[in-house]
BAKEFI-154327 format. One record per residue (C-alpha): residue in one letter; residue number from 0; x, y, z. Coordinates in steps of 0.25 Angstrom, whole numbers, always signed. Layout:
<recs>
{rec A, NUM, {X, Y, Z}}
...
</recs>
This chain:
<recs>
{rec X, 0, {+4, -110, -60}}
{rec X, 1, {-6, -105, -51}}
{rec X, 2, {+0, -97, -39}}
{rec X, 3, {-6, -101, -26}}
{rec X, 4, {-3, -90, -14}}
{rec X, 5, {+2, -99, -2}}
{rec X, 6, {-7, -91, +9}}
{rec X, 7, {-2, -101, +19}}
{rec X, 8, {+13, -102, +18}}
{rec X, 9, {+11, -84, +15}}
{rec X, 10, {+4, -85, +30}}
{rec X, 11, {+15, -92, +37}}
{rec X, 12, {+27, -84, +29}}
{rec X, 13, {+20, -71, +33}}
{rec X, 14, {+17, -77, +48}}
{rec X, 15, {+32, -77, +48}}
{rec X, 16, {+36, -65, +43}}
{rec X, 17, {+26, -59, +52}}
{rec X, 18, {+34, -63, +64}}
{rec X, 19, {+49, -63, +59}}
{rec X, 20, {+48, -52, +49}}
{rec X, 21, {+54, -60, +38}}
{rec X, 22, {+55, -52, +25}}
{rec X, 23, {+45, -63, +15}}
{rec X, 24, {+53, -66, +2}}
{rec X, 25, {+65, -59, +9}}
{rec X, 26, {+75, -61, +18}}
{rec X, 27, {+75, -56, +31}}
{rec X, 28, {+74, -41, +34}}
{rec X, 29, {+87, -38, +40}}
{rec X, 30, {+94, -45, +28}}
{rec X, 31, {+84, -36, +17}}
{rec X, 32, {+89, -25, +25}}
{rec X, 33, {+103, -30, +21}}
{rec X, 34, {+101, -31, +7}}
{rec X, 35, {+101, -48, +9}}
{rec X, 36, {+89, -47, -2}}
{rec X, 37, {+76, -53, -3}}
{rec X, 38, {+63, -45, -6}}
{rec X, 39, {+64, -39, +6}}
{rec X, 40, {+77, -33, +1}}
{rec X, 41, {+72, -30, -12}}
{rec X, 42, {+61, -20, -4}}
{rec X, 43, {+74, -14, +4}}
{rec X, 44, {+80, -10, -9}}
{rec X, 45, {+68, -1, -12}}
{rec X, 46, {+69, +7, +1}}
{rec X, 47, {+72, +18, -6}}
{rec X, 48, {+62, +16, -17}}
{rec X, 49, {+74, +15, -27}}
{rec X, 50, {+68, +0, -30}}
{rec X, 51, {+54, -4, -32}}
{rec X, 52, {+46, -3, -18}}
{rec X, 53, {+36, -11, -13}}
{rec X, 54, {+25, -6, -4}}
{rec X, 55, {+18, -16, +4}}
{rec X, 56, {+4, -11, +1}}
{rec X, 57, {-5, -10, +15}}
{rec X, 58, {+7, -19, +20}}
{rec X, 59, {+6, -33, +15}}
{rec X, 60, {-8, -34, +13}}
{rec X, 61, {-8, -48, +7}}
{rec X, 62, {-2, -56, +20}}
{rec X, 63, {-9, -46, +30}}
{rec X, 64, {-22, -35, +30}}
{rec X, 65, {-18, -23, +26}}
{rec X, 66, {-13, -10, +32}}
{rec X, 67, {-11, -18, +45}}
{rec X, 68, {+1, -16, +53}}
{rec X, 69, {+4, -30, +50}}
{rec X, 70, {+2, -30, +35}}
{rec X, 71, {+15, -17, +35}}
{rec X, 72, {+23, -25, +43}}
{rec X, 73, {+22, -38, +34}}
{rec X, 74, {+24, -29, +23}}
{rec X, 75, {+37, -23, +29}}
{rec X, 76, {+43, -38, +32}}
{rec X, 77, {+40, -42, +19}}
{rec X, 78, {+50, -33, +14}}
{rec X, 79, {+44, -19, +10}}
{rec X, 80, {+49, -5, +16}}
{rec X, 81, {+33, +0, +13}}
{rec X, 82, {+20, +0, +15}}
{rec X, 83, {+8, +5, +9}}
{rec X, 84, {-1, +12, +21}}
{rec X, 85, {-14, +17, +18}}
{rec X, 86, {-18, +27, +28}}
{rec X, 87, {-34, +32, +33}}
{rec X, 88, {-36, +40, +44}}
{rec X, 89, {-45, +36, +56}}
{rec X, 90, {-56, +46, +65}}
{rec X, 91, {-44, +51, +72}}
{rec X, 92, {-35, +55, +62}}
{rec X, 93, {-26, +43, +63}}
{rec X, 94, {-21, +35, +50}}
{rec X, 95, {-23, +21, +48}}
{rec X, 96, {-18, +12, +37}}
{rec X, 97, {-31, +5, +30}}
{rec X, 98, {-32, +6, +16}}
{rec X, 99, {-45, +13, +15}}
{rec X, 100, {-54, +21, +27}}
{rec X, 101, {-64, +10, +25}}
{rec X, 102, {-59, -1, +34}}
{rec X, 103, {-72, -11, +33}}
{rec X, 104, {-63, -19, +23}}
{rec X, 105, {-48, -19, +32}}
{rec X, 106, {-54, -21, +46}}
{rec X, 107, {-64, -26, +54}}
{rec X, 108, {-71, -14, +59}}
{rec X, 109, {-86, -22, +54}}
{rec X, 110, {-84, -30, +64}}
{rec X, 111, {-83, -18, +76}}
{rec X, 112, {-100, -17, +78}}
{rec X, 113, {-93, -3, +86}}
{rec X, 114, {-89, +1, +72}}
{rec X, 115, {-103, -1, +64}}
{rec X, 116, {-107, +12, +64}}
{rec X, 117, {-95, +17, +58}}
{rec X, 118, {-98, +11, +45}}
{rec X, 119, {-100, +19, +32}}
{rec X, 120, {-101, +24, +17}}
{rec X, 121, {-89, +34, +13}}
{rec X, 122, {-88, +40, +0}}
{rec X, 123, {-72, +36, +0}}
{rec X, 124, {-66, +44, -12}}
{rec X, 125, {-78, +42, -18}}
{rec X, 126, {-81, +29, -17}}
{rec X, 127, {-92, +25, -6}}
{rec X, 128, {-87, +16, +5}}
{rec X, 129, {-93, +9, +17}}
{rec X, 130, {-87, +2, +29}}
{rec X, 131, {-79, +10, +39}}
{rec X, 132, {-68, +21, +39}}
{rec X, 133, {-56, +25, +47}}
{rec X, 134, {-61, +40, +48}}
{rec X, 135, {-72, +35, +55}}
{rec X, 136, {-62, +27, +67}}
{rec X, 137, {-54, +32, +78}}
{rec X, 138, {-39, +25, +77}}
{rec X, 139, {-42, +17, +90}}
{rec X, 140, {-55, +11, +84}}
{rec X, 141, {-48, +7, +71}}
{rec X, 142, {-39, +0, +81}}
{rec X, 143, {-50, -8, +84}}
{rec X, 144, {-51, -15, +70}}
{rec X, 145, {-44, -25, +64}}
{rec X, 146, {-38, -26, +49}}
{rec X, 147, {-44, -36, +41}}
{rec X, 148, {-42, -41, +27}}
{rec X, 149, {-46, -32, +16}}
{rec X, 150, {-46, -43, +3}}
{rec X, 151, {-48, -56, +10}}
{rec X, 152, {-52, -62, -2}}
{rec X, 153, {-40, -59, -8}}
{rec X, 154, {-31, -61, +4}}
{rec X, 155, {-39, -70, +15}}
{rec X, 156, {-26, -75, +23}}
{rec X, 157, {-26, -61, +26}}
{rec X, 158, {-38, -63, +33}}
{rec X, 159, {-30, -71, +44}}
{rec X, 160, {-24, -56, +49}}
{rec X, 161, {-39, -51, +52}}
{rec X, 162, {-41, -45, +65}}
{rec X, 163, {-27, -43, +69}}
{rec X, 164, {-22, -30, +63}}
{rec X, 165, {-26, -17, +68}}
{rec X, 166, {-27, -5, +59}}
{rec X, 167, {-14, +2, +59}}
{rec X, 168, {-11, +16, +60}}
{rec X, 169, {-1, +25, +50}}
{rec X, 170, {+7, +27, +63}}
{rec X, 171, {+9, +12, +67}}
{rec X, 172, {+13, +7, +52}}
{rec X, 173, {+24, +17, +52}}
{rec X, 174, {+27, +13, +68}}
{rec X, 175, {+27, -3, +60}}
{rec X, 176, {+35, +2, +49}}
{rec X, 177, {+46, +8, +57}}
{rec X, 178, {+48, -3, +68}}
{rec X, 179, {+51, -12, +57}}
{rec X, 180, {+58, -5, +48}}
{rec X, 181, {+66, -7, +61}}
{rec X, 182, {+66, -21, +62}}
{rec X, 183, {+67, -22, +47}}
{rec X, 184, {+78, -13, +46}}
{rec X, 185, {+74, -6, +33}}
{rec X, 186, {+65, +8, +32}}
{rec X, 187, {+50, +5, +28}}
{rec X, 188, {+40, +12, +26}}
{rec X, 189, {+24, +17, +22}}
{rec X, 190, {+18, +22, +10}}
{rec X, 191, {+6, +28, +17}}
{rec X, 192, {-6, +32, +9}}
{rec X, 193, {-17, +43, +12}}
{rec X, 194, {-29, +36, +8}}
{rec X, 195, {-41, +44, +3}}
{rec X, 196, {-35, +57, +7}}
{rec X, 197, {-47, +67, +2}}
{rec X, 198, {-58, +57, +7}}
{rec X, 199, {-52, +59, +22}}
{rec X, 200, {-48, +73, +17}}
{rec X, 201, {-63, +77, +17}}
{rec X, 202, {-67, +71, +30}}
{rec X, 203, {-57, +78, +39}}
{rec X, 204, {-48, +67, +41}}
{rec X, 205, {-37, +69, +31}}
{rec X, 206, {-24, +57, +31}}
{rec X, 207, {-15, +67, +27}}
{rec X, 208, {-11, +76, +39}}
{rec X, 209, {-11, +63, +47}}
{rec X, 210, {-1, +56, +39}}
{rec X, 211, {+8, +67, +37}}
{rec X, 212, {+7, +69, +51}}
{rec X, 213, {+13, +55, +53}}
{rec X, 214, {+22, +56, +43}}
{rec X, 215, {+29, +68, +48}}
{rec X, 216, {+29, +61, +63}}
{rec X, 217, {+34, +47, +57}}
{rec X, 218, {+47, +57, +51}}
{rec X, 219, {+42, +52, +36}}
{rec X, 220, {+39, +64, +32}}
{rec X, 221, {+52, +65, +22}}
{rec X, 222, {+56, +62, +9}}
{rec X, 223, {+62, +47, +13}}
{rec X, 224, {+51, +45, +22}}
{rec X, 225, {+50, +29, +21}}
{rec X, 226, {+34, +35, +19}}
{rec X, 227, {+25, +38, +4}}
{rec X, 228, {+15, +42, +6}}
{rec X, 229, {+2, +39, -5}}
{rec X, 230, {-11, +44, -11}}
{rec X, 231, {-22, +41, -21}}
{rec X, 232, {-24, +56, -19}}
{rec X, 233, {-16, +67, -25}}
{rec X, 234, {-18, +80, -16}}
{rec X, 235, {-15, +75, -4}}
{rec X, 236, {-2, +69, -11}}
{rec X, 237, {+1, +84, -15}}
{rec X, 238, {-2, +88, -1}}
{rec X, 239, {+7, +78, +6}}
{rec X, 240, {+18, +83, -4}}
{rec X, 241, {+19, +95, +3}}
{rec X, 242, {+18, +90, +19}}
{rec X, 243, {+26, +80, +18}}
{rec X, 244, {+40, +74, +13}}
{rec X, 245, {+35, +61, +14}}
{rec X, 246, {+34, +55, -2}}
{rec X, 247, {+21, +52, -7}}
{rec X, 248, {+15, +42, -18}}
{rec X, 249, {+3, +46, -28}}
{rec X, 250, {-5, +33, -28}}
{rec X, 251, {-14, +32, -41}}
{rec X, 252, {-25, +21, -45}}
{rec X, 253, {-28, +17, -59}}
{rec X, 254, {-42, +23, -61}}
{rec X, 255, {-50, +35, -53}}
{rec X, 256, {-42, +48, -49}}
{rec X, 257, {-36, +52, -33}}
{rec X, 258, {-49, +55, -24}}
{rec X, 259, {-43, +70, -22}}
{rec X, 260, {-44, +73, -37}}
{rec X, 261, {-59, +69, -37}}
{rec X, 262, {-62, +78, -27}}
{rec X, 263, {-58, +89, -32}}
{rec X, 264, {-62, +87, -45}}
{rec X, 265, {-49, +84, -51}}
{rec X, 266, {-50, +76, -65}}
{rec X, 267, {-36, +70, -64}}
{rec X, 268, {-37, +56, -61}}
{rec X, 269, {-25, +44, -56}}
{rec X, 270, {-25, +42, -73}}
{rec X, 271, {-20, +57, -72}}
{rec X, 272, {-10, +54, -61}}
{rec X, 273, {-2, +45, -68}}
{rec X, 274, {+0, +52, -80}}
{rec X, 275, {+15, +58, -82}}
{rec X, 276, {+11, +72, -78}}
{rec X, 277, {+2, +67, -69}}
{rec X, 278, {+15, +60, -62}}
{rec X, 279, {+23, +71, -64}}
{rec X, 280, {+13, +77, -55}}
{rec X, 281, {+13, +67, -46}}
{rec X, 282, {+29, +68, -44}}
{rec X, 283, {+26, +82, -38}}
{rec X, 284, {+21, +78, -25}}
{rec X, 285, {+24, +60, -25}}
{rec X, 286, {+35, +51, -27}}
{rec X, 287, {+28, +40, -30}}
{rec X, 288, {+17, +36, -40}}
{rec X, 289, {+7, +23, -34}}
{rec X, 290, {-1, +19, -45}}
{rec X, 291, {-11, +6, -45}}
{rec X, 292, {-3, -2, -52}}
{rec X, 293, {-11, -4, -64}}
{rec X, 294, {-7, +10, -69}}
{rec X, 295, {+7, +3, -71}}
{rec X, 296, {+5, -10, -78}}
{rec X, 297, {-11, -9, -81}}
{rec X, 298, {-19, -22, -84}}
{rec X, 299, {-25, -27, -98}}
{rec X, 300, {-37, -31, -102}}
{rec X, 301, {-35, -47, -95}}
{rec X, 302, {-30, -40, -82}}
{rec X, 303, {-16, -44, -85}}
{rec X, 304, {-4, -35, -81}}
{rec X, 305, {-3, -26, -93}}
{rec X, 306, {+9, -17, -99}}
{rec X, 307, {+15, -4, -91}}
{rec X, 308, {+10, +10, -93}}
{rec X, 309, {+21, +23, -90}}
{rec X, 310, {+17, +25, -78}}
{rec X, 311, {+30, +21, -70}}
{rec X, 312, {+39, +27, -81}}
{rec X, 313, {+30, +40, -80}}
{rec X, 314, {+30, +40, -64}}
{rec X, 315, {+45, +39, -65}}
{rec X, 316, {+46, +49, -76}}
{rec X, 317, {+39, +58, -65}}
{rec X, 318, {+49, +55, -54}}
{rec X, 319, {+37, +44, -47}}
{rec X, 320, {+42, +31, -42}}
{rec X, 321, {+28, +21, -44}}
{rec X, 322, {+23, +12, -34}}
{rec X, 323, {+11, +6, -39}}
{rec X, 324, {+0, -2, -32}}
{rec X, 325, {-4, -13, -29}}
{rec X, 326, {+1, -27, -30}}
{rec X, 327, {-6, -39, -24}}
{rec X, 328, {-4, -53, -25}}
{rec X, 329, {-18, -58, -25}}
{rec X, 330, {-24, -64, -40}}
{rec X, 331, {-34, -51, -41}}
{rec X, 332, {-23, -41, -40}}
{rec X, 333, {-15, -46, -50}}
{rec X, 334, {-16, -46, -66}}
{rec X, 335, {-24, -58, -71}}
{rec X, 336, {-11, -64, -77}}
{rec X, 337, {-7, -65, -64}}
{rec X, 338, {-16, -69, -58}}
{rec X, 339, {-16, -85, -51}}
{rec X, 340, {-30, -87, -50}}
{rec X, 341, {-44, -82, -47}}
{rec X, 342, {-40, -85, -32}}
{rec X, 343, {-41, -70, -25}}
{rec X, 344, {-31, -72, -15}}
{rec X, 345, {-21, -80, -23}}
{rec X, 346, {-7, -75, -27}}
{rec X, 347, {-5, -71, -42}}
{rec X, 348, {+7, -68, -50}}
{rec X, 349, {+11, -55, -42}}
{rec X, 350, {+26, -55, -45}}
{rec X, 351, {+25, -53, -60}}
{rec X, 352, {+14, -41, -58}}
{rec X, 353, {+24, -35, -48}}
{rec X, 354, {+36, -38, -57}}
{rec X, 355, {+28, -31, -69}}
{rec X, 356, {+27, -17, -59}}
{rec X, 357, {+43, -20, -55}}
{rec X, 358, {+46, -20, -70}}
{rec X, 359, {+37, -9, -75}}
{rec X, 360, {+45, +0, -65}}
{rec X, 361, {+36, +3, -51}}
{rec X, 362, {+44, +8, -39}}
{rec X, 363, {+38, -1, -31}}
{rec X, 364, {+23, -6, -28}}
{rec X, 365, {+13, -9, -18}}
{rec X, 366, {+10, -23, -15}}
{rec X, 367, {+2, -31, -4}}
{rec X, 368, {+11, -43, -4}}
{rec X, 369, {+24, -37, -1}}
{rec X, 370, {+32, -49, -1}}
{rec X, 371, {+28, -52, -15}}
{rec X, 372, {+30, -37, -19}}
{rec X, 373, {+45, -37, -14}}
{rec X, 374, {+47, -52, -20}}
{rec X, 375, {+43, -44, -33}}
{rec X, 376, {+52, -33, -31}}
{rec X, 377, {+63, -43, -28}}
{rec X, 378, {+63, -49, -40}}
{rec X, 379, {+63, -38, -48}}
{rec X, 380, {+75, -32, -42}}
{rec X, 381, {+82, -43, -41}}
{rec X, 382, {+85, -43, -29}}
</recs>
């Protein structure tokens, strides 16, 4: 039977949750934090990361745009204790949360006729991009946009939220996630991620002192930090090992090789990562493993959800807990079997792909519709 997604009634639920901070599939937060149940409550028991963890990825990206202050909090109120913040540095050495430098596609900065000049073509990891970059802004005059939808065709009730949200600074999400993990009463927290660390390394504007720096100011630089910190690239990984306490998580793509390894000339590609001495290399300096989630259940040739590879039992052989990327609701995101339709921003059969992850043995995933996520998770524990 053909799933239809209920945009209307989603609006007015998230409407709601919005202004009374009711968990969505849960019950409320004061009864998760007493163990009342829910999927709410399913999230609190992987506080410690003893059960699978859900991150809300850039917040909860399916209801609001993303790495907005409004997108963490729904996330949080949904029922996760983390979120996924992906960090670029501005002019002044602040750090922002956008998911790449290039903010053409997340903001309205085309519409600032003051901004036109700033427009470009960077060589971003080796890929040429145009539009415009955070590097290029002082914090006061990123301030000055607004967030916009990043895949409108796929999520064009998100278009309503246009104009209202402000980039957010590192600072002010961790300020968000404190003040209501208050409110909530239950610890949350980030999983920020240095984002093309040797690109911004080469123009003398490196993320890494600044989120150290922040870190240690915050008091997450510790062991239990409710802070994981993540990279595509390997070095600075190495690096971070030795300034900081703070766990960190090697993430890894199904194709290419970690931008730092390219430019030094290093062979080894993500391929190599994941191998079982490449994970026991891995275990040196990370906790966690974040592979795109095709490196765990892989595709066939029809684009339906195929059989398990080692990788989690390797991972774990190597003393990593896996936390793979990305899971989306939306039809083009998800295996043809599970697909509902052609319709691009229609639901499909999410629950079963995440069920698949669950039973394969992840630690935990990233996902942009929380609620959904932790409903999975729910299900698989029982509980």
């Amino acid at each position: 039977m053909k799933r239809k997604r209920v945009g209307v009634l989603a609006l007015a639920g998230l409407a709601l949750l919005s202004v009374t901070g009711l968990a969505v599939g849960s019950a409320s937060a004061s009864e998760a934090s007493s163990g009342s149940g829910g999927s709410a409550d399913a999230a609190a028991h992987g506080r410690g990361h003893d059960d699978p963890v859900i991150i809300g990825h850039r917040g909860a990206p399916g209801y609001r745009p993303e790495h907005t202050l409004a997108s963490y909090e729904l996330a949080y109120r949904m029922g996760v204790d983390w979120v996924d913040v992906d960090l670029v540095p501005t002019k002044d050495g602040q750090l922002v949360a956008r998911h790449e430098p290039e903010i053409g596609g997340t903001t309205d900065v085309a519409k600032h006729p003051e901004f036109a000049g700033r427009k470009k073509t960077v060589v971003l990891d080796g890929v040429s991009t145009t539009g415009w970059f955070t590097q290029d802004f002082t914090l006061a005059e990123l301030k000055t946009l607004r967030a916009v939808e990043r895949i409108p065709a796929n999520r064009p009730h998100n278009t309503l939220y246009n104009g209202r949200y402000q980039i957010a600074t590192y600072q002010e999400v961790l300020d968000l996630t404190k003040r209501l993990g208050r409110e909530l009463h239950r610890t949350l927290g980030t999983y920020p991620e240095v984002k093309h660390s040797t690109f911004f390394s080469s123009i003398g504007n490196p993320t890494e002192p600044k989120l150290v720096s922040i870190l240690k100011r915050n008091g997450l630089d510790r062991p239990d930090a409710p802070a994981i910190i993540q990279s595509f690239e390997v070095t600075n990984l190495i690096e971070l090992h030795k300034q900081v306490r703070t766990p960190l998580l090697q993430l890894t793509s199904a194709t290419g090789a970690p931008a730092d390894f390219v430019a030094k000339g290093d062979k080894r590609t993500y391929q190599d990562i994941v191998t079982p001495q490449g994970l026991r290399d891995v275990a040196k300096y990370a906790k966690y493993l974040g592979p795109d989630k095709g490196q765990i259940i892989p595709r066939d040739a029809s684009d339906n959800l195929g059989t398990p590879t080692a990788l989690v039992a390797d991972a774990h052989k190597a003393g990593l807990k896996v936390q793979p990327y990305t899971f989306r609701n939306e039809n083009p995101f998800l295996p043809a079997n599970l697909r509902s339709s052609a319709e691009p921003d229609a639901y499909g059969d999410v629950f079963t792909e995440e069920s698949a992850f669950l039973k394969a043995g992840v630690d935990g995933f990233f996902a942009d519709q929380p609620d959904t996520a932790l409903e999975s998770l729910h299900a698989f524990l029982g509980r």
